[in-house]
C-alpha positions in Angstrom: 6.2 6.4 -109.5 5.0 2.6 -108.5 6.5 1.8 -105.7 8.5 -2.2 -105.0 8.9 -3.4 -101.5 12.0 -5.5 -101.8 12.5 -7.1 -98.3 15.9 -8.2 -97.0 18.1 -9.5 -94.5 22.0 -9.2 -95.6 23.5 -7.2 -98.3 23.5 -9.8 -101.3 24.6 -9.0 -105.4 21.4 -10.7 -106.1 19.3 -7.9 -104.9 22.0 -5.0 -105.7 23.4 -6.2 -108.9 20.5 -7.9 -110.3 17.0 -6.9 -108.8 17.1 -3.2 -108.0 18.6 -2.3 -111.4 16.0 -4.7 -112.9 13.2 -3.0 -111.2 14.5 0.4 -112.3 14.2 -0.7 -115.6 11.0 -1.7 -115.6 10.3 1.6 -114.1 9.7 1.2 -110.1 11.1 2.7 -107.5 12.5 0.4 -105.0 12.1 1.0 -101.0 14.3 -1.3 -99.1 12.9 -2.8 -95.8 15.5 -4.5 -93.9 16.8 -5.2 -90.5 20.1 -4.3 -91.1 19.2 -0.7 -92.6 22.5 0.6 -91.5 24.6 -1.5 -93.2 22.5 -1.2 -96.6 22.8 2.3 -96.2 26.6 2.5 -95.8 26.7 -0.2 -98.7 24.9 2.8 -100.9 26.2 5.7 -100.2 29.3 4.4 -102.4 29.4 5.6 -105.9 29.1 4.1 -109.3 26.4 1.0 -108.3 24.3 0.2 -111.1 21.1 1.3 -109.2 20.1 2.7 -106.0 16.8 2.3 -103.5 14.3 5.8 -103.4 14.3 4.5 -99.6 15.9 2.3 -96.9 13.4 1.6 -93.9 14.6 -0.4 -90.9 12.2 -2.7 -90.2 11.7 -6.5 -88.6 11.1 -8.1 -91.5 10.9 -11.6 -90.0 8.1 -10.1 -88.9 5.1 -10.0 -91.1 2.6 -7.5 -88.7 6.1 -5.5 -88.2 6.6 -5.6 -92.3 2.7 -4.4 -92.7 2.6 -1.9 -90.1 6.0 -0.2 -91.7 4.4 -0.2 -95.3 0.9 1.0 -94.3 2.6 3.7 -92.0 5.4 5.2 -93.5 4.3 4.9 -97.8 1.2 4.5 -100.0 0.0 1.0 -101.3 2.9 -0.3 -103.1 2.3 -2.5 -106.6 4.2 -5.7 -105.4 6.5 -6.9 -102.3 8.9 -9.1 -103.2 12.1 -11.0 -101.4 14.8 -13.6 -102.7 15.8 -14.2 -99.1 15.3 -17.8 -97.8 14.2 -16.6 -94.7 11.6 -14.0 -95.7 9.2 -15.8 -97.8 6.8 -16.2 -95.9 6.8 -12.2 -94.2 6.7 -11.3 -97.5 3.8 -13.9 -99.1 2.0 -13.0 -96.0 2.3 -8.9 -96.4 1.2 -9.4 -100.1 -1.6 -11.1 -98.9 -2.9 -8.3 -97.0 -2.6 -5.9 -99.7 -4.4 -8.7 -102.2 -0.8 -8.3 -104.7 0.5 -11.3 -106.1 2.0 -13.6 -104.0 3.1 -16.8 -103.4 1.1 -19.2 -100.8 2.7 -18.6 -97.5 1.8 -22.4 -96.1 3.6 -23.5 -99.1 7.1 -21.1 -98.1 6.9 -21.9 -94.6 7.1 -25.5 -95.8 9.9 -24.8 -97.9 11.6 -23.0 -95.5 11.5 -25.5 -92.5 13.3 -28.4 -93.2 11.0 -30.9 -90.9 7.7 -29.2 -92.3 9.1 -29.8 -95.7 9.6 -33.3 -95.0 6.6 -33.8 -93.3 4.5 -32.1 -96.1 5.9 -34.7 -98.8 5.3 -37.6 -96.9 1.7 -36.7 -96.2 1.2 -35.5 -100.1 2.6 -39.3 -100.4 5.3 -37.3 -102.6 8.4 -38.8 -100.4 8.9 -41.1 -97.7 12.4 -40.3 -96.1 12.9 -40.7 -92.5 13.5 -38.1 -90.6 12.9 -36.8 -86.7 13.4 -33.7 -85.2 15.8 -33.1 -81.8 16.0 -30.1 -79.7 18.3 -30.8 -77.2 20.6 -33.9 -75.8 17.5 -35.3 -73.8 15.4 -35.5 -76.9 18.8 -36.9 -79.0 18.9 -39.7 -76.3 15.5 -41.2 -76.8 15.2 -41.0 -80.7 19.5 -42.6 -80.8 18.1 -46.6 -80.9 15.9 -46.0 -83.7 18.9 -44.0 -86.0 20.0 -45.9 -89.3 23.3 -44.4 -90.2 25.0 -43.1 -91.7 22.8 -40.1 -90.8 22.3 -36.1 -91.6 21.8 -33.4 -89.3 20.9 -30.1 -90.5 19.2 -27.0 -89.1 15.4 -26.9 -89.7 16.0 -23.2 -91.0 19.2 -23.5 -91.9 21.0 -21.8 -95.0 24.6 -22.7 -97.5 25.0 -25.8 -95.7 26.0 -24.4 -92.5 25.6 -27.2 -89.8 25.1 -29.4 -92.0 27.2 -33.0 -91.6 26.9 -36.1 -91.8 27.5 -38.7 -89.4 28.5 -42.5 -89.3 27.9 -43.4 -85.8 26.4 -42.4 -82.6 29.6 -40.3 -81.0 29.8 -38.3 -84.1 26.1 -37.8 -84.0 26.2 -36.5 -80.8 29.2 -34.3 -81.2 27.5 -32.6 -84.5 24.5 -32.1 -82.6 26.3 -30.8 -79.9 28.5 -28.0 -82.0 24.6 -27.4 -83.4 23.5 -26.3 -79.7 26.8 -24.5 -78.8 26.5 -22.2 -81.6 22.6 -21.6 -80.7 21.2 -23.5 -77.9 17.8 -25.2 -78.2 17.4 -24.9 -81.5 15.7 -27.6 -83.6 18.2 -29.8 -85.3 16.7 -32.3 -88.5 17.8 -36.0 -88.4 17.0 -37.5 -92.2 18.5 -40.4 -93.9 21.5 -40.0 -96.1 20.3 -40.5 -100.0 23.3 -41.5 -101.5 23.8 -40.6 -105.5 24.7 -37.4 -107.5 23.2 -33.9 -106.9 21.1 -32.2 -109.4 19.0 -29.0 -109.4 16.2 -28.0 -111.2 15.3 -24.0 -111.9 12.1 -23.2 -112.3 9.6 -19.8 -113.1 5.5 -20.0 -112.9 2.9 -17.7 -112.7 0.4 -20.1 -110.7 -0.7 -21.6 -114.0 2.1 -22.2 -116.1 5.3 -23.7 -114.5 8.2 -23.6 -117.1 11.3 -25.5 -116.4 14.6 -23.7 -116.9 17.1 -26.3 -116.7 19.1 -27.7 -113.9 23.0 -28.5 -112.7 25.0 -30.8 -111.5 26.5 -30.4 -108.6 29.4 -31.0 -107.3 30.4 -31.2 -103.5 33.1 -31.2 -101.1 33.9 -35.0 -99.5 31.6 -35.6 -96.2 30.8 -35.0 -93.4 30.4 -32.0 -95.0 28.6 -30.3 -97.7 30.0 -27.4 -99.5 28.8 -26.6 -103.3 32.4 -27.1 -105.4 31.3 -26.6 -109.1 28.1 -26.5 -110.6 27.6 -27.0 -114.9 24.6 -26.4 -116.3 22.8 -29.3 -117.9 21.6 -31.7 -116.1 22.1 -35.0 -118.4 18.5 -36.4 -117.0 15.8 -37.9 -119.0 13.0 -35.8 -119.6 11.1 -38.5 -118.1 13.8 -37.7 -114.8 12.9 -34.4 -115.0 9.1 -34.4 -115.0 9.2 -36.9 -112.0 11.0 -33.8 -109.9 8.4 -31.2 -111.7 5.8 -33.4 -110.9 6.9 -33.5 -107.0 7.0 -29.7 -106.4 3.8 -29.1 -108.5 2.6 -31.4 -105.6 4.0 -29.8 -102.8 2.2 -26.6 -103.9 5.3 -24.7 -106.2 3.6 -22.9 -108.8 4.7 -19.1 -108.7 7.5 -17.2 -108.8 11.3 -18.6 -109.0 11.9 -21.8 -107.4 15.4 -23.8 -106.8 15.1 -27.4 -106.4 17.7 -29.5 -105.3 17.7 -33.5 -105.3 19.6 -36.8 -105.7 19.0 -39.2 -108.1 18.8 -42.6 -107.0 18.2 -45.8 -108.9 14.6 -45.7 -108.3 13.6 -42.2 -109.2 14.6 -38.4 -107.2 14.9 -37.9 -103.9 14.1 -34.4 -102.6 17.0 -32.6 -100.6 15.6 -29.1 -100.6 12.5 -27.0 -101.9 14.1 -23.5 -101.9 11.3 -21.2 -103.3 13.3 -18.4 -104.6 15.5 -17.6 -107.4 18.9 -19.4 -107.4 21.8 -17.9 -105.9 26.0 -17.8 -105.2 26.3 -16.0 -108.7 24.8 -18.9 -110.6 21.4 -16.2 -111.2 23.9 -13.8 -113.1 25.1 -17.3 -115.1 21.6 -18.3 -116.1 21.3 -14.6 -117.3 24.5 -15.0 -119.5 23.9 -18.6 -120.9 20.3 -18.8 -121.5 19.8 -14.9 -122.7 17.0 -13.7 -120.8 16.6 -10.9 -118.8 15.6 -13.3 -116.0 15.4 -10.5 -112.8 12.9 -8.7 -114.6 10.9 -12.0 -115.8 10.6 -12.7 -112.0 9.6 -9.1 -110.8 7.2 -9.0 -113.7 5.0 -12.0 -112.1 4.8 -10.0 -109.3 3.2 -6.9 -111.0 0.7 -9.8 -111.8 1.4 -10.3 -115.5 1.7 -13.9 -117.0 4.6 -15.8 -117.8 6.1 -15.4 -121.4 7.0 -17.8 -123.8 10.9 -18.1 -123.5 13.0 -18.5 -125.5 16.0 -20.1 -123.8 19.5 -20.3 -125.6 21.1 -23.9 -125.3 24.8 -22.6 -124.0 26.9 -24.0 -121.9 27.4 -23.1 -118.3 30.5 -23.9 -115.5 30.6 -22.2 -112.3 33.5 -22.9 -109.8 33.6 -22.0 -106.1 37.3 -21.1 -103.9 36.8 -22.2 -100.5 39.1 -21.2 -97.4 41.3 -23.9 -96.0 42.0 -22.5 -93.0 41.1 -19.4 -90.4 42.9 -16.1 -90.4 43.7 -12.9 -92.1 43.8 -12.8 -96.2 46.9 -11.2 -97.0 46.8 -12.4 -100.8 44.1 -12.8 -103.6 43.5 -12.8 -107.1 41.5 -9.4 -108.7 38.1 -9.4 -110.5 38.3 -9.8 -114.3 36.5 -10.8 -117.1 38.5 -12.7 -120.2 36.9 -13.5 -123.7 38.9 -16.4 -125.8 36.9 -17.3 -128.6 33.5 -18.5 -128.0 34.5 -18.7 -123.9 33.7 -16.0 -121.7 35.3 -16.1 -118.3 34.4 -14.2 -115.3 36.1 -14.1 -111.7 34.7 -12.4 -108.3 36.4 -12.5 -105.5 33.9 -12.2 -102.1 36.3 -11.2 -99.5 39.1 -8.1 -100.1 42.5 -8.6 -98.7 42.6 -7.7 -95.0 39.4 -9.5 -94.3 39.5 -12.1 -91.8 38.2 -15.2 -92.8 36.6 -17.7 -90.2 36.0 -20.9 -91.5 32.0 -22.9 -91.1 32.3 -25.6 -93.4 29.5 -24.5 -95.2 28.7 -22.1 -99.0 30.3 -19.3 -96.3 34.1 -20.2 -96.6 34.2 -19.3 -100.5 36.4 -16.8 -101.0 35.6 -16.4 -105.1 33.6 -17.4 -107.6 34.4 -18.6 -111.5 32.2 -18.5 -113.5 32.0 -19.4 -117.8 29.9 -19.9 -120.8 30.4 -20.8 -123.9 28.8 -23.2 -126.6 31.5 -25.9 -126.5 31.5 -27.7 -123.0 34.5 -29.2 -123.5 36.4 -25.7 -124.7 34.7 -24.6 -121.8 36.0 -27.0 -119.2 39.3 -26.4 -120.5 39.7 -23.0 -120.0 38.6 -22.8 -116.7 40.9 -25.2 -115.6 43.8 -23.1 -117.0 42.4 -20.1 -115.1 42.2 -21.9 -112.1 45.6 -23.0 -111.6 46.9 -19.2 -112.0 44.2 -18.3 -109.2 46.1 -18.3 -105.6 44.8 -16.9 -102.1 47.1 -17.0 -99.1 46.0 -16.4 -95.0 48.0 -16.1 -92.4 46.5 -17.5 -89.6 
């Protein structure tokens, strides 16, 4: 059977629930390299998942030479390597390389990936001027503090879900956000940009290095600052096509032309602002919503690209989409919380998740990391739709005890 490399880091329903069964369809067996091999492996020896990996190999997959060495040593050739993890992009663009599959442009991940290298890539392209600096420590905080315009962020150069991310009015808070930063992991590189104020939009995108076909976008909504936690997100951006094709236009020029791609920006009175190049498929559930509202099989479009076959017309449905996030209010023990379910009323199909079980204990990071559920609808009537999962909401209650 042709063997898939799926590489990852934590155990994520993108990769169980949608990838690996995916791939199985399409007729591949699936080997599993990942650094927490244990865990993966305790997560399937449970019954009843809708698919399971041939193998689970521990490997350093941060690692490119480690991710090569494991695939040349331990299987034969496999017919694609793939990963939707943030961090291992580039290991896996890298080990496809070497085994001349299809693959995404490593330079191009490692871009997208590091915040700083990101931003210093647009401004070279002439894509995007924002300001921004780097800091690694209090020292190098002190000598860049005169020429700050705030308010200011400061976010992790490889950070993920908003964690560490905040924003800050004046030079105390500054300093104690960078400070938390180094506490948590000391030394590591923190990303000063301007704040670009304005409403946040996404746009989701497949190519196959010549094509690149826009799926749509969201708006986002977000927690008050100084922090940045994803609230609700409905599909549909309400942008121009004009709007649109600016944003297109930027990641076509920052080198974006294969595989899934999740672009988020702001749109500001004189055109998008870039916020993040995330050059994978979309994630926190709102993969299994583009599945639902736009009727494609959209895991095994992406895996397809990677057995090196072009990208289809598509034929996208024009539903309505609404996805709601629960986040923790405070630290402790969950002692109380609502059940998965799934609930049809007319043309509105509702689905709930819950992401921790009762007894876990939650620890809050101000970040896409505190949400303890997800809520997710479609239906063809946005307004129908918005109603309805306002109803559910109020009957959804969690309690901690601290």
């Amino acid at each position: 059977m042709k063997v898939l490399i799926i590489l990852t880091h934590v155990i994520t329903d993108s990769i169980n629930i949608g990838f690996i069964p995916a791939a199985q369809r399409l007729g591949l067996s699936v080997v599993i390299l990942t650094d927490y091999a244990e865990a993966h492996r305790q997560h399937f020896s449970q019954t009843g998942l809708p698919a399971y990996p041939a193998e689970i190999v521990a490997c350093d997959v941060f690692n490119p030479l480690a991710v090569i060495e494991a695939i040349t040593h331990r299987m034969r050739e496999p017919i694609a390597i793939f990963s939707n993890s943030d961090h291992l992009q580039t290991s896996t663009a890298i080990a496809a390389d070497y085994f001349t599959l299809p693959r995404k442009n490593w330079h191009v991940t490692y871009r997208a990936k590091h915040k700083a290298e990101m931003r210093a890539h647009l401004q070279t392209r002439g894509l995007d001027r924002l300001w921004h600096t780097v800091v690694y420590d209090k020292v190098g905080l002190t000598h860049v503090l005169s020429g700050i315009s705030f308010p200011c962020i400061t976010k992790p150069c490889e950070g993920i879900a908003s964690q560490q991310v905040s924003l800050s009015y004046n030079c105390a808070e500054l300093k104690a956000q960078c400070a938390a930063a180094w506490n948590t992991q000391p030394g590591q590189p923190l990303l000063l940009e301007e704040y670009i104020e304005g409403p946040l939009y996404t746009l989701e995108t497949l190519g196959d290095d010549k094509t690149l076909c826009l799926l749509g976008g969201f708006k986002v909504k977000l927690s008050p600052p100084p922090h940045f936690i994803e609230l609700e997100a409905s599909w549909g951006t309400g942008l121009t096509v004009a709007e649109e094709t600016r944003v297109l236009d930027i990641i076509r020029g920052f080198g974006v032309g294969f595989g899934a791609c999740h672009t988020e920006f702001v749109m500001t009175d004189t055109g998008p602002r870039l916020i993040e190049i995330n050059y994978r498929n979309i994630g926190d559930y709102r993969e299994f919503l583009l599945c639902d509202t736009l009727d494609i099989p959209l895991f095994e479009i992406v895996l397809r690209l990677y057995l090196g076959e072009s990208l289809p017309q598509l034929n996208l449905a024009q539903g309505r989409a609404l996805i709601r996030y629960f986040t923790a209010e405070s630290t402790g023990r969950l002692t109380y919380a609502p059940e998965a379910f799934t609930r049809q009323t007319n043309d509105v199909q509702i689905n709930y998740k819950p992401l921790y079980a009762i007894g876990d204990t939650i620890n809050l990071t101000n970040s896409n990391k505190d949400y303890l559920g997800v809520l997710r609808g479609i239906g063809s009537d946005a307004q129908r739709l918005n109603l309805e999962m306002n109803r559910i909401s109020m009957e959804l209650a969690w309690e901690i005890n601290a």
